[in-house]
N, C-alpha and C positions, 0 to 999 in steps of 0.2 A: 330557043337559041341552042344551036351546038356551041358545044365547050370540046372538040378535039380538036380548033386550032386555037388561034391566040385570040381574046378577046380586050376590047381596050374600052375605057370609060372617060371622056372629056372630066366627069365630075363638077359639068356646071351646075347641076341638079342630082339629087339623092335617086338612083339607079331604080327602076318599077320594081318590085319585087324584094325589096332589100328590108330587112329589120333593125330595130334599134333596139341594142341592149342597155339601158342605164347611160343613153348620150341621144343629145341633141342634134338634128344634124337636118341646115339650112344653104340654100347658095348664097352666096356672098362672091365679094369682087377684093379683092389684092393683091397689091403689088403687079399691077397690071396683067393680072387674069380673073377669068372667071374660075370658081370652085368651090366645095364643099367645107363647109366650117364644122367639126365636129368640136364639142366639149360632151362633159360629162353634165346631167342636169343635176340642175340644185339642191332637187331630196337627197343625190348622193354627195354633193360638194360638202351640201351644210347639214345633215343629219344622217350621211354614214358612216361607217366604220371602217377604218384601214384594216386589209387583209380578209372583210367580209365584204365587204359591197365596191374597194378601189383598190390601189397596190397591187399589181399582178393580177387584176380580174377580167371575167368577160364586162369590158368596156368597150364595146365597138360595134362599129355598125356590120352587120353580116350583109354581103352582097349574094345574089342570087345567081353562082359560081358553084361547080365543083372542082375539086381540085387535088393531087396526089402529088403528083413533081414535075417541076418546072422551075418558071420563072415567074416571083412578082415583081415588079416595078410601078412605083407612084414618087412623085413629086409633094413634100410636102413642107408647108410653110408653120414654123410653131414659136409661140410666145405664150409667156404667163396671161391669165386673165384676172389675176390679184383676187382672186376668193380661193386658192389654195393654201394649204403650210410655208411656214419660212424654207423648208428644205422640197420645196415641187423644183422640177429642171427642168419644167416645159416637155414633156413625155408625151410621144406620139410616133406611131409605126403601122406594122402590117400585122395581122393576125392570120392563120392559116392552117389547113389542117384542123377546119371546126366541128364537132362534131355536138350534136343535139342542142344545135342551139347555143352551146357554149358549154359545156360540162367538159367538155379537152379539146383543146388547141393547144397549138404554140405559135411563137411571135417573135416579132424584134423590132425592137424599137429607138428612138432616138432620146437622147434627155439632151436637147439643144443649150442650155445652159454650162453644160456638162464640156461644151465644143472647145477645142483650142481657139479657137478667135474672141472667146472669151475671157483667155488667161486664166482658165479655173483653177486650184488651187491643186494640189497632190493630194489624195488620190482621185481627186473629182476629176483631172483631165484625161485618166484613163477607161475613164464610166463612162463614154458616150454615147455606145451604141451598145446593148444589153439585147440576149437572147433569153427567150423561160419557157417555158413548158409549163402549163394548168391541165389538172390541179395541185403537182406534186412538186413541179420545182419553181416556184416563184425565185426574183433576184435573189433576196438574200441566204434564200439556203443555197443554189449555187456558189456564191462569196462566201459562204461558209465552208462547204464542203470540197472546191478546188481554189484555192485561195492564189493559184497560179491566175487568174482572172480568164481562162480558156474563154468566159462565155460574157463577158463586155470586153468593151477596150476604146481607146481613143479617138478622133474624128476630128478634119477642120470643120466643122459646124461652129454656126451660132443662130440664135433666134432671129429672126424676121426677116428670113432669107429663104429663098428655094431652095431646097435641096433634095437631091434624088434618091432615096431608098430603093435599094434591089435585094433581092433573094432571090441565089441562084442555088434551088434543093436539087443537089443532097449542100445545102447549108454552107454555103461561102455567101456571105454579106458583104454589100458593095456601098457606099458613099460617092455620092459626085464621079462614078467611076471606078474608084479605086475600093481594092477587096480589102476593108477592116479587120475582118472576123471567120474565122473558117471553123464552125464547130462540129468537130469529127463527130461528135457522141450525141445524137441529138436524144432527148430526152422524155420521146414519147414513143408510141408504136405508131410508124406511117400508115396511118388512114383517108380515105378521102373524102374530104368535107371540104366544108365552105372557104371565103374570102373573106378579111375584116380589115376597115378601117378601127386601130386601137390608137384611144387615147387613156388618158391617166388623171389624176387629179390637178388639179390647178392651171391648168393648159387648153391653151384657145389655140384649134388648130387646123389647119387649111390642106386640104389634100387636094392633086390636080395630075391628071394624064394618067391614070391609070394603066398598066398591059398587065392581061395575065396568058404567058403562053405555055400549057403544059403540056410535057413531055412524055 
């Protein structure tokens, strides 16, 4: 397959070629489509570690994509699957920029609970949609270190709804459309590696229509 135009994935079934890192990932049917249900499998749910095997990790399925800059866009559907923490918010995005397999990327992603149609509380309604970079800047050292929030912010999301994630590198983040997040300073070196469906702890989650067109 050439990858110098745009490539697109129904995601009714897990793409030939594609890996799984520490996630499960079957077709399924919701909300009136077909697509790809990713979670994280069990040994990591219930016998990992936050920050070594989930929290900002390679948790995603690698698709069999290269990729430098462009655009990704996917459709995804996310709710809790109740084998996470009291604080999981349904976490599920794109990973990109992967290189060996998952030793560095970066990503963003949604914590659907986190969404304004949910009423989330302050500061949780401004954590919706979260950028990071592995291995070095997981969320909370970003919210530590620019405590202006440059790299989350707010989103009408909520769980068990479509919603469309974009990436449009160099790093303007798009919701349903509208640009959320524009993070000037991303916080790896651009390399070209793969595509990831990322998911996170506690979250059952449904990806659908994939494009990736780069530039």
């Amino acid at each position: 397959m050439s990858h110098s135009h745009q490539t697109s994935y129904d995601l009714d079934q897990l793409p030939e070629g594609s890996t799984l890192r520490s996630v499960t990932a079957a077709p399924a049917s919701i909300a009136g489509r077909r697509a790809l249900r990713v979670e994280l499998t069990d040994a990591v749910t219930f016998h990992g570690r936050p920050k070594v095997d989930y929290v900002d990790m390679p948790t995603f399925v690698i698709l069999p994509i290269t990729f430098i800059n462009g655009t990704i866009e996917v459709d995804i559907l996310n709710r809790l699957n109740g084998k996470g923490p009291a604080d999981a918010r349904a976490f599920a995005g794109l990973a990109y920029r992967i290189i060996d397999g998952g030793d560095y990327f970066e990503a963003a992603y949604l914590r659907s609970l986190n969404g304004r149609k949910t009423n989330a509380p302050n500061p949780r309604d401004q954590r919706a949609i979260q950028y990071f970079a592995y291995p070095d800047w997981p969320f909370d050292r970003l919210r530590e270190m620019y405590p202006d929030g440059r790299y989350e912010a707010g989103a009408d999301i909520g769980p068990d709804e479509w919603t469309n994630l974009k990436i449009d590198i160099h790093n303007n983040i798009l919701v349903n459309g509208t640009q959320v997040l524009s993070v000037a300073e991303t916080k790896a070196t651009p390399a070209t590696g793969a595509v990831g469906l990322f998911v996170d702890i506690g979250s059952e989650s449904y990806f659908s229509n994939l494009t990736i067109s780069p530039r």
